[in-house]
CHARMM internal coordinates of N, CA and C (Angstrom, degrees):
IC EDIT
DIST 1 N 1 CA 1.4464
DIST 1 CA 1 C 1.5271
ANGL 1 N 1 CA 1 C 109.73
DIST 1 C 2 N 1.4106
ANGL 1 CA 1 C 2 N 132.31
DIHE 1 N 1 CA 1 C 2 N 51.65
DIST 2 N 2 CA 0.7876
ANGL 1 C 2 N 2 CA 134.31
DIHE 1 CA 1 C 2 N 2 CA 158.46
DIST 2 CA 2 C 1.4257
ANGL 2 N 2 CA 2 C 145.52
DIHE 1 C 2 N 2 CA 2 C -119.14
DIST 2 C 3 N 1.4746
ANGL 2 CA 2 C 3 N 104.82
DIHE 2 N 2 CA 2 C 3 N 56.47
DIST 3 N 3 CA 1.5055
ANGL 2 C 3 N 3 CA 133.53
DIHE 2 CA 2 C 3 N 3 CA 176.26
DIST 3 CA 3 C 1.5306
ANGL 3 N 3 CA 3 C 106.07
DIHE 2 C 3 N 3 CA 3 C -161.99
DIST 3 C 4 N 1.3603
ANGL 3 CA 3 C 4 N 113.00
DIHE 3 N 3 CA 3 C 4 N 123.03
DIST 4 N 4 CA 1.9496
ANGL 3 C 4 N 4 CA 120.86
DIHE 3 CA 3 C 4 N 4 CA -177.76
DIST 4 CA 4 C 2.2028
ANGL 4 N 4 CA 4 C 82.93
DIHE 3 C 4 N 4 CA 4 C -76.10
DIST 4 C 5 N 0.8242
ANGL 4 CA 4 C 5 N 130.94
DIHE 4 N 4 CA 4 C 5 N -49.16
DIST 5 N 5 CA 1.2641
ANGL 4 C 5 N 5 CA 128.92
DIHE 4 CA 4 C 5 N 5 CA -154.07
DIST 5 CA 5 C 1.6881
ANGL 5 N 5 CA 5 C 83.17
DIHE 4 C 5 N 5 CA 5 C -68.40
DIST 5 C 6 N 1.3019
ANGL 5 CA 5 C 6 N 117.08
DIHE 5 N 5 CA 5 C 6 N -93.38
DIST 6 N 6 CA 1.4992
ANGL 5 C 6 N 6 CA 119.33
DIHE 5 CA 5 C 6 N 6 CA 176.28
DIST 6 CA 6 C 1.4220
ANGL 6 N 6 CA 6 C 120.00
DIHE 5 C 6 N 6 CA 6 C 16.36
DIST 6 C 7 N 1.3438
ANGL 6 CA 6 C 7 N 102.40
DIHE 6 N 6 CA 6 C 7 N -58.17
DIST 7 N 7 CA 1.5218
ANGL 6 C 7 N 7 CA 112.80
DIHE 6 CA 6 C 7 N 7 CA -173.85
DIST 7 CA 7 C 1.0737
ANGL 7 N 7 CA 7 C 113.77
DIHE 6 C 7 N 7 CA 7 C -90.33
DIST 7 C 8 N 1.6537
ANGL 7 CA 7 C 8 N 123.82
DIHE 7 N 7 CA 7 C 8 N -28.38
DIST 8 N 8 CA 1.2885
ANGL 7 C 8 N 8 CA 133.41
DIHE 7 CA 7 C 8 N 8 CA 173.78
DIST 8 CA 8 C 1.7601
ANGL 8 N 8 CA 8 C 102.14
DIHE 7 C 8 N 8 CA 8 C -49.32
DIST 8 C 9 N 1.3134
ANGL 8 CA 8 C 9 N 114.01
DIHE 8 N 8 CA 8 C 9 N -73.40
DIST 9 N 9 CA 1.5009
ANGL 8 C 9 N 9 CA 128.93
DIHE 8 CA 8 C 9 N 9 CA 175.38
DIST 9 CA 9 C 1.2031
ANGL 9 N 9 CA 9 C 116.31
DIHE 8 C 9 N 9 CA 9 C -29.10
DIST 9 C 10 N 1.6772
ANGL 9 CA 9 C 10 N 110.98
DIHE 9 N 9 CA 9 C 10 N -49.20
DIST 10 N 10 CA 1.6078
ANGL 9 C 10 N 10 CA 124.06
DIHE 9 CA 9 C 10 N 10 CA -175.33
DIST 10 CA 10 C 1.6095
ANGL 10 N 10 CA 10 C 113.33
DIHE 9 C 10 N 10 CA 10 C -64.87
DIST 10 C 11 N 1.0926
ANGL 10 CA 10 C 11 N 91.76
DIHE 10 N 10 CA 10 C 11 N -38.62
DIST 11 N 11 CA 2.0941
ANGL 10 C 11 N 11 CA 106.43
DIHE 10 CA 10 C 11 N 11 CA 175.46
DIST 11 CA 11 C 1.3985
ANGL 11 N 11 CA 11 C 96.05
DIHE 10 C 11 N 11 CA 11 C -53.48
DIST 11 C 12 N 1.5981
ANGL 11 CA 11 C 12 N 104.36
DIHE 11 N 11 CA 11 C 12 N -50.72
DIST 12 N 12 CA 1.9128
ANGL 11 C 12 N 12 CA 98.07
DIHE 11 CA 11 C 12 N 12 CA -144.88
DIST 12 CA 12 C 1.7737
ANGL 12 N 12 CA 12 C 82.58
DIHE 11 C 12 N 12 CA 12 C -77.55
DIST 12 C 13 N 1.1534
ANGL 12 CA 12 C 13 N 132.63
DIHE 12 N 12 CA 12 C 13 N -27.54
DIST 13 N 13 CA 1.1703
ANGL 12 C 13 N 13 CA 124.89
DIHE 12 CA 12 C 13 N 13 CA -150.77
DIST 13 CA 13 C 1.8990
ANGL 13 N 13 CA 13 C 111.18
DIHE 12 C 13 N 13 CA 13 C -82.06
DIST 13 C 14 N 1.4749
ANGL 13 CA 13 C 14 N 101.16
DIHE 13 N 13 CA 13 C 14 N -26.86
DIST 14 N 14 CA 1.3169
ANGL 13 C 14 N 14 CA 141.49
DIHE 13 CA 13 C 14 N 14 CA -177.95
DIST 14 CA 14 C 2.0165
ANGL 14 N 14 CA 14 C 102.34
DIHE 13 C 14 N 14 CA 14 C -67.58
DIST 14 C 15 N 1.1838
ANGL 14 CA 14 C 15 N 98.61
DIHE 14 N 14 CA 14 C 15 N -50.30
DIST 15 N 15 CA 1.5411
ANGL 14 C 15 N 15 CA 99.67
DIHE 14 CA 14 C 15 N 15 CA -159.84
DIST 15 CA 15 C 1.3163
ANGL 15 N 15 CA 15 C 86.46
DIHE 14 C 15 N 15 CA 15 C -122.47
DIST 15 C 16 N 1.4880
ANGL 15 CA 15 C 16 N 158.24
DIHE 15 N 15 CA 15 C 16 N 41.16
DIST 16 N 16 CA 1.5106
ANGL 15 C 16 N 16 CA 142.55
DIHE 15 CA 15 C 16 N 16 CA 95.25
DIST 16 CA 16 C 1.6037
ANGL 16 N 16 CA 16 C 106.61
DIHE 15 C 16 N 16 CA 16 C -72.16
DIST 16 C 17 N 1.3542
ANGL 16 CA 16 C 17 N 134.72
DIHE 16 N 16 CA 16 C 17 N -3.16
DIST 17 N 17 CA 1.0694
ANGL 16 C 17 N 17 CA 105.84
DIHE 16 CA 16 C 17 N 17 CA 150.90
DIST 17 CA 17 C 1.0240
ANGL 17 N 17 CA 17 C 137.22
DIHE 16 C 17 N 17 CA 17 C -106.06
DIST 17 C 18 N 1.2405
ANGL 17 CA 17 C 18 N 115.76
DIHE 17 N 17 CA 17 C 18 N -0.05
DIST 18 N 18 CA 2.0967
ANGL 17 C 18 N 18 CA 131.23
DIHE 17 CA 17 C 18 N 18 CA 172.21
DIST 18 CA 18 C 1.6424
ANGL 18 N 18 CA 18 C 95.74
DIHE 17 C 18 N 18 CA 18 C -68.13
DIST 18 C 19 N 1.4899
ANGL 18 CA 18 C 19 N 92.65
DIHE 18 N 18 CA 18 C 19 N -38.85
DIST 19 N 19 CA 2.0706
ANGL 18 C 19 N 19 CA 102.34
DIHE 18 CA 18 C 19 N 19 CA -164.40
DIST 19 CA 19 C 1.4145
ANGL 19 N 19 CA 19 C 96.33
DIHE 18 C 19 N 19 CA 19 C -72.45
DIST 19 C 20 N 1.2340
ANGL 19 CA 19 C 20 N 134.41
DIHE 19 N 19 CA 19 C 20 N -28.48
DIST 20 N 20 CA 1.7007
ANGL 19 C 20 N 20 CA 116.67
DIHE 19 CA 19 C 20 N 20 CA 164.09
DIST 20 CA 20 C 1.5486
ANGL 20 N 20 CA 20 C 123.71
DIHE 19 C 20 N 20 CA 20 C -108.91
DIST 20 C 21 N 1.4203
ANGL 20 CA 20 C 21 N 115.86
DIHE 20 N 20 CA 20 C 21 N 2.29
DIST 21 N 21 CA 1.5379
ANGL 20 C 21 N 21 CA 117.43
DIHE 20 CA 20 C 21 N 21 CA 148.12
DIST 21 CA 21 C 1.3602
ANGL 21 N 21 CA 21 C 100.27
DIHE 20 C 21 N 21 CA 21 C -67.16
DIST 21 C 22 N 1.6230
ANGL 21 CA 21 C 22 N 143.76
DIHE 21 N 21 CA 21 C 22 N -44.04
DIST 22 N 22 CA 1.5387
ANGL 21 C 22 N 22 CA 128.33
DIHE 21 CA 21 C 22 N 22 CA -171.29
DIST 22 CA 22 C 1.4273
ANGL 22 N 22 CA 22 C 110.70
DIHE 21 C 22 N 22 CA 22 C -59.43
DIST 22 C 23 N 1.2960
ANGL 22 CA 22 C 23 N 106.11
DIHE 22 N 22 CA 22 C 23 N -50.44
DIST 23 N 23 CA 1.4334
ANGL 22 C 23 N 23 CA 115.22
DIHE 22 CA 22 C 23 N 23 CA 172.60
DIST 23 CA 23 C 1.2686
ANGL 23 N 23 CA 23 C 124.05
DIHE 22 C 23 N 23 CA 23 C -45.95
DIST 23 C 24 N 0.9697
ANGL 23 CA 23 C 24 N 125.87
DIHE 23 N 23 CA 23 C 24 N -50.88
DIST 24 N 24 CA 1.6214
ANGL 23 C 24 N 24 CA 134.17
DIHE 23 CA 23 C 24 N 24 CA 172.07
DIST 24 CA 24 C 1.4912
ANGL 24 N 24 CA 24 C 105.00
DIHE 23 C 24 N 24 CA 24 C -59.24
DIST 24 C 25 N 1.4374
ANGL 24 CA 24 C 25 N 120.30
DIHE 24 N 24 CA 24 C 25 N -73.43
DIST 25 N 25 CA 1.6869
ANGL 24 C 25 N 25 CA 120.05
DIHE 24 CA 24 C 25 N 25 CA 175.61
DIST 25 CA 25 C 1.8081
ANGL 25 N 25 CA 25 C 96.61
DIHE 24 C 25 N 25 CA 25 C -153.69
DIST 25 C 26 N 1.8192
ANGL 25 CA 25 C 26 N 90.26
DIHE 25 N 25 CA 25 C 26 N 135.07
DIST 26 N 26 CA 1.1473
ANGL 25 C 26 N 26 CA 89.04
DIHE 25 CA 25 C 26 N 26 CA 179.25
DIST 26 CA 26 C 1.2459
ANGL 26 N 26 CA 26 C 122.14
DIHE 25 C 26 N 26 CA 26 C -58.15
DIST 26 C 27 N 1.2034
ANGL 26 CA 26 C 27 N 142.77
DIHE 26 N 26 CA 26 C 27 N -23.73
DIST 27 N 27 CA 1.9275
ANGL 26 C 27 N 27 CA 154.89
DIHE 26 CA 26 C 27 N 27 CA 145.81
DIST 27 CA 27 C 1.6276
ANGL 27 N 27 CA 27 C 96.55
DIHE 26 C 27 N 27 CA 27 C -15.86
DIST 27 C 28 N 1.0309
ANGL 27 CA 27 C 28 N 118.81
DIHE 27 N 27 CA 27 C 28 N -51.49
DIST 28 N 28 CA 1.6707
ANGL 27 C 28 N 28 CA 125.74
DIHE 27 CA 27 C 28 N 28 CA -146.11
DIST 28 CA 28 C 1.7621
ANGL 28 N 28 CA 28 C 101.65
DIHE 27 C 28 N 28 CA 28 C -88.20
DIST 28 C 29 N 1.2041
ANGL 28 CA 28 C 29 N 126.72
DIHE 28 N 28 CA 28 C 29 N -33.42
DIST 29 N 29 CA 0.9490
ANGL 28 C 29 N 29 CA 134.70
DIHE 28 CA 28 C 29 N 29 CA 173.94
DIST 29 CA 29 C 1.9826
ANGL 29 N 29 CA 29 C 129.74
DIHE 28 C 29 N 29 CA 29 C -23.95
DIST 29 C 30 N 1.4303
ANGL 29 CA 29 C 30 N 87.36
DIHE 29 N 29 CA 29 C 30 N -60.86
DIST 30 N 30 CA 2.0375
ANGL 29 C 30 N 30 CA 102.76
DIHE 29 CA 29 C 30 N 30 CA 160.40
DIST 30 CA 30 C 1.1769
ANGL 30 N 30 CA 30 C 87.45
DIHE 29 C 30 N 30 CA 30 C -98.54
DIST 30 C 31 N 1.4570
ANGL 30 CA 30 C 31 N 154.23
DIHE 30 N 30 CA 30 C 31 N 132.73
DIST 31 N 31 CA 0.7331
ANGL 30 C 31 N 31 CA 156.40
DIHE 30 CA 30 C 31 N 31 CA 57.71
DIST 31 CA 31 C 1.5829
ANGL 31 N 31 CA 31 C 113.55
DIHE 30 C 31 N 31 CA 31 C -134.13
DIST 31 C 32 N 1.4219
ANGL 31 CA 31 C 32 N 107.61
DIHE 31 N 31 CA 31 C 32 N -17.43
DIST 32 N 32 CA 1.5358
ANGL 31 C 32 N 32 CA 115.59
DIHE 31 CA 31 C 32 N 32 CA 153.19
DIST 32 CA 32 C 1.7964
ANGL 32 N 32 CA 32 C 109.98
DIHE 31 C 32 N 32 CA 32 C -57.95
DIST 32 C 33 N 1.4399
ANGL 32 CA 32 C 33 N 128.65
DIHE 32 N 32 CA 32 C 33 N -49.78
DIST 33 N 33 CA 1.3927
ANGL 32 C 33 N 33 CA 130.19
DIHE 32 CA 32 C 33 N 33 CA 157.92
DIST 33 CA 33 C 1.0724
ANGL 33 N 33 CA 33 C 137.33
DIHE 32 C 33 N 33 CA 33 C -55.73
DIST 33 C 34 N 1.5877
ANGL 33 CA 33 C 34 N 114.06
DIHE 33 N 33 CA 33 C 34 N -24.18
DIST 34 N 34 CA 1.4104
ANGL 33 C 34 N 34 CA 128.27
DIHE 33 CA 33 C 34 N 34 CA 167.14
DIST 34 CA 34 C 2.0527
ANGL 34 N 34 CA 34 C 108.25
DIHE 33 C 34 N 34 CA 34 C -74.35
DIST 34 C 35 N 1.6196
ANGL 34 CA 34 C 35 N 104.87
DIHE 34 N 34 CA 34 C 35 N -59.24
DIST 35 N 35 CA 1.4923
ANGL 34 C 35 N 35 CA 89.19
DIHE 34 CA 34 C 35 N 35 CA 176.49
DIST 35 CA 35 C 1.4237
ANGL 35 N 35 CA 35 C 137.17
DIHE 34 C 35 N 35 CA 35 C -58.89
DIST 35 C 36 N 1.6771
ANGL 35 CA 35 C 36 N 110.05
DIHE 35 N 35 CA 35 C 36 N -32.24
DIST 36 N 36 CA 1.7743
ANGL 35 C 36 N 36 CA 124.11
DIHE 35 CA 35 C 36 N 36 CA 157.85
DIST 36 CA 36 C 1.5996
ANGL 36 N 36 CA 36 C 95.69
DIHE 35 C 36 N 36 CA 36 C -39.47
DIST 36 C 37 N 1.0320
ANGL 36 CA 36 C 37 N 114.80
DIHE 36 N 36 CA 36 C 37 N -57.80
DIST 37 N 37 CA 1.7894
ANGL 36 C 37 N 37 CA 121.41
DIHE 36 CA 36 C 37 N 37 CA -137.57
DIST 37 CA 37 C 1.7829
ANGL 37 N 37 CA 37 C 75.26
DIHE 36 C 37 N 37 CA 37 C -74.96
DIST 37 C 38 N 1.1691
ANGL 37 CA 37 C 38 N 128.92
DIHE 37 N 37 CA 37 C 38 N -87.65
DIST 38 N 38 CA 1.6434
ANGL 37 C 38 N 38 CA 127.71
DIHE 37 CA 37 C 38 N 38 CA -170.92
DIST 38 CA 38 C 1.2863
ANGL 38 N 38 CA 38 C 123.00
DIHE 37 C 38 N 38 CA 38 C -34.47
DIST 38 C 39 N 1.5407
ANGL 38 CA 38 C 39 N 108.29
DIHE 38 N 38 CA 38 C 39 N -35.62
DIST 39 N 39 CA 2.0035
ANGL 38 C 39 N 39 CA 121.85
DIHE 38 CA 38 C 39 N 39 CA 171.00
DIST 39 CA 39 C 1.7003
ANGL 39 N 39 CA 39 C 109.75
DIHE 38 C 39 N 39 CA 39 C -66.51
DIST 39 C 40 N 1.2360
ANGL 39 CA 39 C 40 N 104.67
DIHE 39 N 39 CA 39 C 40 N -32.98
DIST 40 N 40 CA 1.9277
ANGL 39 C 40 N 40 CA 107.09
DIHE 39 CA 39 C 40 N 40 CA -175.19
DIST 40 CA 40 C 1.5729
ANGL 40 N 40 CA 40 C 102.39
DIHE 39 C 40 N 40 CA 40 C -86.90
DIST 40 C 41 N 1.4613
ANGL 40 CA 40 C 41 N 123.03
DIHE 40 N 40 CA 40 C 41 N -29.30
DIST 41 N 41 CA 1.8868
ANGL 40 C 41 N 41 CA 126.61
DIHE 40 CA 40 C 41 N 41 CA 169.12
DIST 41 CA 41 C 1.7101
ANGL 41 N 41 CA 41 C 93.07
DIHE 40 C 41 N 41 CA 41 C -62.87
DIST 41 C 42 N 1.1017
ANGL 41 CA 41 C 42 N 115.64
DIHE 41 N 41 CA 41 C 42 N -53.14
DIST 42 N 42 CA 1.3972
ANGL 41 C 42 N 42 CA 109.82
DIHE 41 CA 41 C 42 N 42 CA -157.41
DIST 42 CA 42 C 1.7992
ANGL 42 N 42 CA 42 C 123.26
DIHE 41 C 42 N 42 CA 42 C -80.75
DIST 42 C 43 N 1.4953
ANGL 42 CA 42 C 43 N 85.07
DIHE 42 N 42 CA 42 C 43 N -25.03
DIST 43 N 43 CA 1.9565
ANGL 42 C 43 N 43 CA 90.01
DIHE 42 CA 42 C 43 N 43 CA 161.12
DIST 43 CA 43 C 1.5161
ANGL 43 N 43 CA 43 C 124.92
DIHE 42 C 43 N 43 CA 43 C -106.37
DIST 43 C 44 N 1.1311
ANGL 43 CA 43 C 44 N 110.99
DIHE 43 N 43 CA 43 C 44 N -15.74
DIST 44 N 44 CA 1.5212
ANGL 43 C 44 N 44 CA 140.68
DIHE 43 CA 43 C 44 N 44 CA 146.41
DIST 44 CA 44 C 1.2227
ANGL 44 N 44 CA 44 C 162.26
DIHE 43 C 44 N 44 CA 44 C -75.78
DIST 44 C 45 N 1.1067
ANGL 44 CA 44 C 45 N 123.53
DIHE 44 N 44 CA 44 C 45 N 24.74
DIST 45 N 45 CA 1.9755
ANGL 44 C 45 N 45 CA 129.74
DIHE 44 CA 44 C 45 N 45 CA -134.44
DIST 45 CA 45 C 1.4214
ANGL 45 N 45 CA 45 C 89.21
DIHE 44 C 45 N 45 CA 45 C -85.34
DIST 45 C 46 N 1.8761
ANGL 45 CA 45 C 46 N 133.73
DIHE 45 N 45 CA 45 C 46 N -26.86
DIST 46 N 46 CA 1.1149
ANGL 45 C 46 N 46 CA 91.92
DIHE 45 CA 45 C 46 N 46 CA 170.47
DIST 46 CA 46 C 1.6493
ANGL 46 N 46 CA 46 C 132.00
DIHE 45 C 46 N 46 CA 46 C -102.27
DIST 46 C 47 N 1.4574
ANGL 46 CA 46 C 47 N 99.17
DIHE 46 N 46 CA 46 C 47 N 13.91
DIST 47 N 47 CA 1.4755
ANGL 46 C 47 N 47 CA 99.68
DIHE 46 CA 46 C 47 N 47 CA 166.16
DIST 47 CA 47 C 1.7169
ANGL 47 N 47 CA 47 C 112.98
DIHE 46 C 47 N 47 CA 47 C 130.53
DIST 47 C 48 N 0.8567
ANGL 47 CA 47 C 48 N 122.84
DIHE 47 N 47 CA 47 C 48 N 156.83
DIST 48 N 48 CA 1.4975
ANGL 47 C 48 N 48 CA 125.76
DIHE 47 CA 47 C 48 N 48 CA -146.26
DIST 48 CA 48 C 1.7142
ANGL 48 N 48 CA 48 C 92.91
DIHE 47 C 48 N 48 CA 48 C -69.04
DIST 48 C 49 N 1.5413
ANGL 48 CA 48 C 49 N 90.89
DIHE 48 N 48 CA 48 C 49 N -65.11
DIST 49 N 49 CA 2.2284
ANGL 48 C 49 N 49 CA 90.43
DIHE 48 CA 48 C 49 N 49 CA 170.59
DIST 49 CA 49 C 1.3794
ANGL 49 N 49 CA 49 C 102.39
DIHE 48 C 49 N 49 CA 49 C -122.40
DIST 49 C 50 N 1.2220
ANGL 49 CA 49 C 50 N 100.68
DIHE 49 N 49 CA 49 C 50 N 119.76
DIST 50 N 50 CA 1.5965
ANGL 49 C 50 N 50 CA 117.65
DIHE 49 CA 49 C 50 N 50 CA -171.78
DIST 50 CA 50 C 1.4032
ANGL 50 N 50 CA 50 C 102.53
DIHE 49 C 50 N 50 CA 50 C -118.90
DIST 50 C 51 N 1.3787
ANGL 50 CA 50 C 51 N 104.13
DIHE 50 N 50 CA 50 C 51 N 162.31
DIST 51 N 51 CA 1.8375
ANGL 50 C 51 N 51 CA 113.81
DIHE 50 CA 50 C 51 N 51 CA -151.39
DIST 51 CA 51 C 1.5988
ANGL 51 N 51 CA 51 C 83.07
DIHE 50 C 51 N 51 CA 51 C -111.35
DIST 51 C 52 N 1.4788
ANGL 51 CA 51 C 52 N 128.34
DIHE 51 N 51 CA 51 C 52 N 108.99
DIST 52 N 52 CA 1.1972
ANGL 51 C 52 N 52 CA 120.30
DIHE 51 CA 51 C 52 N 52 CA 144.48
DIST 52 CA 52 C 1.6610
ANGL 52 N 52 CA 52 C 134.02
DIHE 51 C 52 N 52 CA 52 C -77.46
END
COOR INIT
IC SEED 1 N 1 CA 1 C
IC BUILD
């Protein structure tokens, strides 16, 4: 937790994709947020904007 923007991004990035998994089928909704959320750990581990 060390970037307010970071997380800002991660929210918006988090809930435009639940908001078009609902759209598609309400089923798809968490798990449209779950695969974003596991795809950004897995190309990302240290974080969306990370302080080098």
């Amino acid at each position: 937790m060390g970037s307010i923007w970071g997380a800002f991004l991660g929210s918006m990035v988090l809930g435009i994709s639940q908001a078009v998994g609902f759209r598609l089928d309400p089923g798809w909704g968490i798990l449209a947020g779950h695969l974003v959320f596991l795809l950004v750990l897995a190309t990302r581990p240290q974080g969306l904007i990370s302080k080098r």
